[in-house]
C-alpha positions in Angstrom: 23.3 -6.5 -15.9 21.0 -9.4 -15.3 20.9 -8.2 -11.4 20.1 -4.8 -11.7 17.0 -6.1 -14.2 16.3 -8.7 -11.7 16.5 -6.4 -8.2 14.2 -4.0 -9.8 11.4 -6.6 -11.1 11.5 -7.7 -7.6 10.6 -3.7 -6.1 8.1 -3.5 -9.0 6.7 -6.5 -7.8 7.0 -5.4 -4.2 5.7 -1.8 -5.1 3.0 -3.1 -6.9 1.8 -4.5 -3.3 2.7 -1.8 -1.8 -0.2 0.5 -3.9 -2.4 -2.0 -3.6 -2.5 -1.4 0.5 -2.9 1.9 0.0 -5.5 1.9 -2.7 -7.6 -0.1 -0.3 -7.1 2.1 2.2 -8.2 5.2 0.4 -11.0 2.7 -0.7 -12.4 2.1 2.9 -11.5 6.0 4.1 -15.4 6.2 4.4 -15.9 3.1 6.3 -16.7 3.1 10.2 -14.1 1.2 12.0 -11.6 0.2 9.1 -8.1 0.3 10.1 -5.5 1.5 7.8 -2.6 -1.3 6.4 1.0 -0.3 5.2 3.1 -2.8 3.4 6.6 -2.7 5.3 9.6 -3.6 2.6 12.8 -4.8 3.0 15.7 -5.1 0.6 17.4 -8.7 0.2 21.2 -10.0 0.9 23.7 -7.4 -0.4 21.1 -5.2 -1.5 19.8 -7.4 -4.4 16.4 -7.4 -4.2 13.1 -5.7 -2.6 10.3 -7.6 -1.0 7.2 -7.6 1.3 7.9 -8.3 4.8 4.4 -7.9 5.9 1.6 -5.8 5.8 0.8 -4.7 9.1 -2.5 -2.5 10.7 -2.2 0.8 12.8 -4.5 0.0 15.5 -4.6 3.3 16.2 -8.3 4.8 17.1 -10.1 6.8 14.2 -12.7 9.5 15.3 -16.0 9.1 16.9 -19.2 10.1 14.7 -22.7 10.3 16.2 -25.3 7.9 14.8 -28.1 5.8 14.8 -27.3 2.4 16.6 -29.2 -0.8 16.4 -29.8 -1.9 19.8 -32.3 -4.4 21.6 -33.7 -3.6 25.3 -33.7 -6.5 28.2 -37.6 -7.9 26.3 -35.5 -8.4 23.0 -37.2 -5.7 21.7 -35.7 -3.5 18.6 -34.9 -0.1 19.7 -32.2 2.2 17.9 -31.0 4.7 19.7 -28.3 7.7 19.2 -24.9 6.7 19.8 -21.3 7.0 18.6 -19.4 4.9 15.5 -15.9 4.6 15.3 -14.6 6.0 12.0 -11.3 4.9 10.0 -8.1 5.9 11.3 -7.2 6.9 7.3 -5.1 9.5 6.6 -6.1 10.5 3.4 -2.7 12.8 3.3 -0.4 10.1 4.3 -1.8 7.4 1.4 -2.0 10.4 -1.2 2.1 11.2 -0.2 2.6 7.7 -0.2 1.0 6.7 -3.7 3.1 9.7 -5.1 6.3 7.6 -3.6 5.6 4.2 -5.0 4.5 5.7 -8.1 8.8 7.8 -8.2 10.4 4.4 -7.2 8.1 2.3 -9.5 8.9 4.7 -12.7 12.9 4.8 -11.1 12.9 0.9 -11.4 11.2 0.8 -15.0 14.2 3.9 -15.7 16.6 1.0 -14.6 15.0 -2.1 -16.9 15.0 -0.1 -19.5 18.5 1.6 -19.2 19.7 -2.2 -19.1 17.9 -3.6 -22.2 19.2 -0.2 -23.7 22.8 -1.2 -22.9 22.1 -5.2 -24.0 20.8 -3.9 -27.3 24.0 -1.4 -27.5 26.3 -3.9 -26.5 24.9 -7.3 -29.3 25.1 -3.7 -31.7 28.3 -3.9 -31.4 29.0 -7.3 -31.4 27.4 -7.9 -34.9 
């Protein structure tokens, strides 16, 4: 009983990372040239126990928006001029169907805490 409360503090734990990479990505949706992070899990030795491997960038390219870039000529001289910015590559979809995800497995694991204390407090019932 102790394992199944101990595998699934380690996915909340894990999870709770894993939301946190995507609520700074929806964050920084807005900002020219962010790239967007995903927290890659793995589960432990027999299936015991979910952690972070890493959190790893998609270097992909985002979209290219005209604007006003800050530029000096050969004299040194200030001169903006119109160019293009790199946007984020954030998929606003992808982190919204990926919050809903964590947000499943992170009530699933408090389901399994709480089915455990259940059958602890059932079982010293029954004992006394």
């Amino acid at each position: 009983m102790t394992d199944a409360i101990s595998s699934a503090q380690s996915a909340l734990g894990a999870l709770s990372t894993s939301m946190a990479v995507t609520a700074n990505n929806v964050a920084n949706a807005d900002t020219d040239g962010y790239k967007s992070r995903e927290a890659n899990l793995v589960t432990g030795p027999d299936g015991q126990e979910v952690a972070v491997a890493s959190v790893s960038g998609d270097d992909s390219p985002g979209g290219l928006n005209p604007a006003r870039v800050s530029a000096y000529n050969d004299a040194g001289v200030y001169e903006p001029r119109n160019g293009l910015v790199e946007m984020s590559n954030v998929d606003l979809v992808r982190q919204s169907v990926n919050m809903v995800e964590v947000s499943r497995a992170f009530e699933a694991n408090v389901a399994v805490i709480r089915a455990a204390d259940d059958m602890a407090g059932t079982l010293l019932d029954m004992r006394v």
